[in-house]
C-alpha angles and dihedrals in degrees: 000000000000121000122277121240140197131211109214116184095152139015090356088064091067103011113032098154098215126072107248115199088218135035121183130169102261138190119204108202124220088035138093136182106251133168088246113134130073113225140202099159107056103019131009121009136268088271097041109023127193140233126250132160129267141173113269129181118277137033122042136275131200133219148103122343096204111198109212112222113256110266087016091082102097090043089046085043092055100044089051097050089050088051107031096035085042073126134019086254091104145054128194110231134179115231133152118261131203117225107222084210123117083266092065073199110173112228139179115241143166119251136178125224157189108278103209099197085052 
């Protein structure tokens, strides 16, 4: 089984939650951070929501390529479902990333992004 990976653009990047055993500089291709999702848990209110990024289709984004410790991927999973799925504004999605390291290696990670029939 090959290693699991995260994408973090956002909050992972700071604040992943869980401890990886490897962090690179990453870019997810066909996504791009966009102000795209209304908010009332985490900005605004039920009556007036906020604003916060997200990741949309096209373009490119960069971030943080977060590798899970083996035998930690179904623990690490399950916490980022509970923080990431909270609303049905997301979906978790498996695309290749590109680590920006001295390596360019291609790997599979799990990302989160925008749903748009949300």
């Amino acid at each position: 089984m090959s290693a699991l990976w995260v994408f973090g653009y956002g909050s992972l990047m700071w604040n992943p939650g869980f401890q990886p055993v490897e962090i690179q500089p990453a870019s997810l291709m066909g996504w791009h951070r966009s102000l795209c999702v209304y908010s009332h848990v985490h900005r605004g209110t039920p009556e007036r929501p906020g604003l916060v990024l997200g990741l949309d289709r096209g373009g490119s984004c960069r971030g943080l390529a977060l590798r899970v410790a083996e035998g930690e991927e179904d623990i690490v999973l399950d916490y980022l479902r509970k923080r990431e799925l909270v609303t049905a504004a997301y979906r978790e999605i498996r695309r290749p990333i590109r680590l920006n390291d001295r390596s360019n290696r291609i790997v599979n990670s799990v990302s989160y992004v925008v749903d748009r029939a949300h």
